[in-house]
MDTraj code that builds the backbone (N, CA, C; nanometers):
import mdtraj as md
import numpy as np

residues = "UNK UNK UNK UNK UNK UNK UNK UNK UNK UNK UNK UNK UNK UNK UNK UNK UNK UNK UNK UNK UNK UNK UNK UNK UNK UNK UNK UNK UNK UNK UNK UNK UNK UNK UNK UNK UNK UNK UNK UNK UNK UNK UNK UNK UNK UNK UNK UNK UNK UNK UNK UNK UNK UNK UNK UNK UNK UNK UNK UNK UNK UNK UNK UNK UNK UNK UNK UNK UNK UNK UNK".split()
xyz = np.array([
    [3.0904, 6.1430, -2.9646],
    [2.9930, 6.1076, -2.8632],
    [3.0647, 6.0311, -2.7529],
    [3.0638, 6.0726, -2.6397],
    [3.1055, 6.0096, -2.4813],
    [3.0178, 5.8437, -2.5173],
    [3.1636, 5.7700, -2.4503],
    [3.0756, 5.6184, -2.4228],
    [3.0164, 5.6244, -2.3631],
    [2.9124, 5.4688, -2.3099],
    [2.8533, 5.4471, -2.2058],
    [2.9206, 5.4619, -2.0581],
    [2.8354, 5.5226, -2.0071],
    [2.9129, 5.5118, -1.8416],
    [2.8223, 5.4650, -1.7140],
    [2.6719, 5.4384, -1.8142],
    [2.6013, 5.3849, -1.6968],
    [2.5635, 5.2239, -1.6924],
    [2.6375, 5.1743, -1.7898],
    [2.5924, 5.0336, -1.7961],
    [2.4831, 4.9912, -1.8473],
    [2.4509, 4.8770, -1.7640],
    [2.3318, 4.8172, -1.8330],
    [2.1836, 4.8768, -1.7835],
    [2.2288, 5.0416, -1.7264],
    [2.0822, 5.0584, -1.7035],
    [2.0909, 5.1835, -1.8760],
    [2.1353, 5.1549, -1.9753],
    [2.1330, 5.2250, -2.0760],
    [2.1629, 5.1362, -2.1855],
    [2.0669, 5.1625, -2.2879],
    [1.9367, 5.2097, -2.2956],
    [1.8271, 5.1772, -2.1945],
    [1.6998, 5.2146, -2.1471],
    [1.6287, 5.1705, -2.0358],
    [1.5286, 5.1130, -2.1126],
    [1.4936, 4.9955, -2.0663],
    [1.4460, 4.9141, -2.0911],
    [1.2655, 4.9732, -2.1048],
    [1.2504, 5.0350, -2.0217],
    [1.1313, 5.1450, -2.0232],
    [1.1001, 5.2040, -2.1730],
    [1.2227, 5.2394, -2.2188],
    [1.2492, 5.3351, -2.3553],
    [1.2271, 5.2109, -2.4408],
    [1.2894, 5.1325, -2.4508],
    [1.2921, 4.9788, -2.5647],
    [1.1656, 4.9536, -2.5569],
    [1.1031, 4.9552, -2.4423],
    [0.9588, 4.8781, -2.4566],
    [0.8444, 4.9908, -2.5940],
    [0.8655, 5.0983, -2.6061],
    [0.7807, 5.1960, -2.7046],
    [0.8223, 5.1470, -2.8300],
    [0.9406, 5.0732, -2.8618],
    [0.9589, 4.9854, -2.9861],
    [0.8878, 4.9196, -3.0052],
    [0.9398, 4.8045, -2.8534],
    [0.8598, 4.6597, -2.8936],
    [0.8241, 4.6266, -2.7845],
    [0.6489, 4.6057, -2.8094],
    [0.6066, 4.5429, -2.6788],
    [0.6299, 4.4368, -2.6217],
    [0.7091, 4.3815, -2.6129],
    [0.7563, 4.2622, -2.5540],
    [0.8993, 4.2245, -2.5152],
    [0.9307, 4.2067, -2.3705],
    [1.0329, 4.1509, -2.3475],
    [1.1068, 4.0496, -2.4082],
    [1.0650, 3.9380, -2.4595],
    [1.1290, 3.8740, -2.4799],
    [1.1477, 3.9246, -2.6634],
    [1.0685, 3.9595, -2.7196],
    [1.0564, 4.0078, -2.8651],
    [1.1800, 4.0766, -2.9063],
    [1.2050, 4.1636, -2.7819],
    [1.3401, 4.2476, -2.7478],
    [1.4749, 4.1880, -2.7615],
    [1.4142, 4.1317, -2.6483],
    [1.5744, 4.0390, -2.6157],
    [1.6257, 3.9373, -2.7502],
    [1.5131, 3.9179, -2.8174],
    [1.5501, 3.7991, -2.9788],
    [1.5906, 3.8610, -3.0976],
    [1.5245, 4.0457, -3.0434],
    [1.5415, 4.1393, -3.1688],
    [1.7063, 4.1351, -3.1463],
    [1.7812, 4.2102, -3.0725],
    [1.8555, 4.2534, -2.9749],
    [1.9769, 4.1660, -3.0212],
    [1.9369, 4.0069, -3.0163],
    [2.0250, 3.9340, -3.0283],
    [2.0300, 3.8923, -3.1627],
    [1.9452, 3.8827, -3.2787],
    [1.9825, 3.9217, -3.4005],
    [2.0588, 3.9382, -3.4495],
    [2.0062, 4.1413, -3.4269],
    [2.0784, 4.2107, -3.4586],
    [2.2276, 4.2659, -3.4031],
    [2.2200, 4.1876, -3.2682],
    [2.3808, 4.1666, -3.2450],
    [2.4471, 4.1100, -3.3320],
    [2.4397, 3.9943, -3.3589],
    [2.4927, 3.8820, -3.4436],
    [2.5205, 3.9100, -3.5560],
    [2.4034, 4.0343, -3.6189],
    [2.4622, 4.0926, -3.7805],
    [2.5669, 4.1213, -3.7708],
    [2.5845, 4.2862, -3.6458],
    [2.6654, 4.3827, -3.6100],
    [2.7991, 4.2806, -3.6065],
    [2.8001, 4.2315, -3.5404],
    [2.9377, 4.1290, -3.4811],
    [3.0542, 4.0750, -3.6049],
    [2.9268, 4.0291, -3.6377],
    [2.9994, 3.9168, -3.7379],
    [3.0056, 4.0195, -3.8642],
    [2.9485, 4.1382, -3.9135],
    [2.9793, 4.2324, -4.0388],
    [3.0239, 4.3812, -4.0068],
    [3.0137, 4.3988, -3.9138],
    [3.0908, 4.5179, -3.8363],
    [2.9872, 4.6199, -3.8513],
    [2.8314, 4.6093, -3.8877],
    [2.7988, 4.7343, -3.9024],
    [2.6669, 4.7631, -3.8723],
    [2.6907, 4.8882, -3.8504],
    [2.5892, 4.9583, -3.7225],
    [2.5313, 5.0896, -3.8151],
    [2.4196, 5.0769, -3.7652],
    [2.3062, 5.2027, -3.8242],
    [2.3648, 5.3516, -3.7500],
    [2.4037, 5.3520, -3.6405],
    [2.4463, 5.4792, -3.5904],
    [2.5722, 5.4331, -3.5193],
    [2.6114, 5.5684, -3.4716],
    [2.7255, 5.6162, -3.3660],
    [2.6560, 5.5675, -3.2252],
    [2.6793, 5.4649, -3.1845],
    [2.6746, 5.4262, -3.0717],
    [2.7848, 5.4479, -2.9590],
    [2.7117, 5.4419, -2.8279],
    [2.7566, 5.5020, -2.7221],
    [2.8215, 5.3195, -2.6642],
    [2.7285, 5.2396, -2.6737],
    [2.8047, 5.1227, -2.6024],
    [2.8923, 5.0474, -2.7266],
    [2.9891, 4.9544, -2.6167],
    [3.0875, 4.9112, -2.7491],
    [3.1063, 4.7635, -2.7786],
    [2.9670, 4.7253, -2.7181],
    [2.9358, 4.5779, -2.7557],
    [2.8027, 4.5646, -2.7874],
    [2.8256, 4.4602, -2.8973],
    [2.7543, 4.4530, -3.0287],
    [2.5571, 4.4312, -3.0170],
    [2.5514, 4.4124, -2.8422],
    [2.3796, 4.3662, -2.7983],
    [2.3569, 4.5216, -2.7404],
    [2.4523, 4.6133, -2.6791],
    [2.4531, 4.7449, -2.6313],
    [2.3873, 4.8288, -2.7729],
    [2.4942, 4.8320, -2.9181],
    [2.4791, 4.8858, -3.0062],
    [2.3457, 4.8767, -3.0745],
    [2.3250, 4.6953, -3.0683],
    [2.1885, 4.6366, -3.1043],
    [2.0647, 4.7347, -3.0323],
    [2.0365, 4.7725, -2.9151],
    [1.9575, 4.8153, -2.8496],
    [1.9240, 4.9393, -2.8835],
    [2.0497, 5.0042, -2.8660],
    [2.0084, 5.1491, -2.9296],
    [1.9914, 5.1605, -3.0771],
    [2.0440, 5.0973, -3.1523],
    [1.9697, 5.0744, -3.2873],
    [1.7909, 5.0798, -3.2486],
    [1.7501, 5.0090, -3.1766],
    [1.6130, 4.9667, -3.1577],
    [1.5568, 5.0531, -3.0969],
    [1.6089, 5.1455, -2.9992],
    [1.5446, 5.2356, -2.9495],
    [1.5217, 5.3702, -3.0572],
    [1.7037, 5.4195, -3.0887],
    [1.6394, 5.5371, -3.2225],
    [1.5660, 5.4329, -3.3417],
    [1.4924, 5.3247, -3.3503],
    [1.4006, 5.3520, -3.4446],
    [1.4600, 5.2990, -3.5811],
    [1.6011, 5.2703, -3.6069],
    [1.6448, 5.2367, -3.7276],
    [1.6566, 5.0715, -3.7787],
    [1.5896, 5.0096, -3.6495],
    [1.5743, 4.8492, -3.6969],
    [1.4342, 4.8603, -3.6835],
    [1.3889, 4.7558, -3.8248],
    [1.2539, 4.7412, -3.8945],
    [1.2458, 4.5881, -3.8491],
    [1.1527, 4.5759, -3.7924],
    [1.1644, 4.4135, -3.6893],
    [1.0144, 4.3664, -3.7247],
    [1.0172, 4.2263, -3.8267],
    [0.8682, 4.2152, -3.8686],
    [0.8612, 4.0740, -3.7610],
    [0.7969, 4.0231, -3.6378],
    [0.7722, 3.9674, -3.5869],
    [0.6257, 3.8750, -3.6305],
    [0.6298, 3.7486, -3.6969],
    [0.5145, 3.7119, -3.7170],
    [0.4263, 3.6492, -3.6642],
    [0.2932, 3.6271, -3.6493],
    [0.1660, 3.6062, -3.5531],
    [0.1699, 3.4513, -3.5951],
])
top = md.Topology()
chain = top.add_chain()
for i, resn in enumerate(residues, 1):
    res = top.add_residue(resn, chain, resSeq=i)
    for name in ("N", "CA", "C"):
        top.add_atom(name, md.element.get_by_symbol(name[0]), res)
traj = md.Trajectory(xyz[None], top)
C-alpha cells in the first residue's frame, strides 16, 4: 500500500465523524490509541500514515477500534 501523500487532510475528518460523533471524543480516542500503537508497536491494519495518531485514525475510521465512551 502507497503512503500517505496528502497529509493531514487524510483520513477526513468528515469520514471519522460516522465513527464518533464527537470531535473531541476523536481526538482522546485517537490519542489513546496512539499511545498503545507507540509504545507496543501494534496496529490493527496496514496503514498508509507512519505516525502512530495517523495510524490511530485510520484504525478508527475502518472500524477496528471498539471505543466505549461513558455517559
Amino acid at each position: 500500500m502507497s503512503k500517505n501523500k496528502e497529509g493531514l487532510r487524510y483520513p477526513s475528518i468528515d469520514e471519522l465523524l460516522h465513527n464518533i460523533d464527537s470531535k473531541y471524543k476523536l481526538a482522546y480516542a485517537a490519542a489513546m490509541r496512539a499511545k498503545i500503537i507507540r509504545e507496543l508497536d501494534d496496529s490493527t491494519i496496514d496503514a498508509k500514515c507512519d505516525k502512530p495518531v495517523g495510524v490511530a485514525l485510520e484504525e478508527i475510521k475502518a472500524g477496528k477500534i471498539d471505543i466505549d465512551f461513558e455517559k
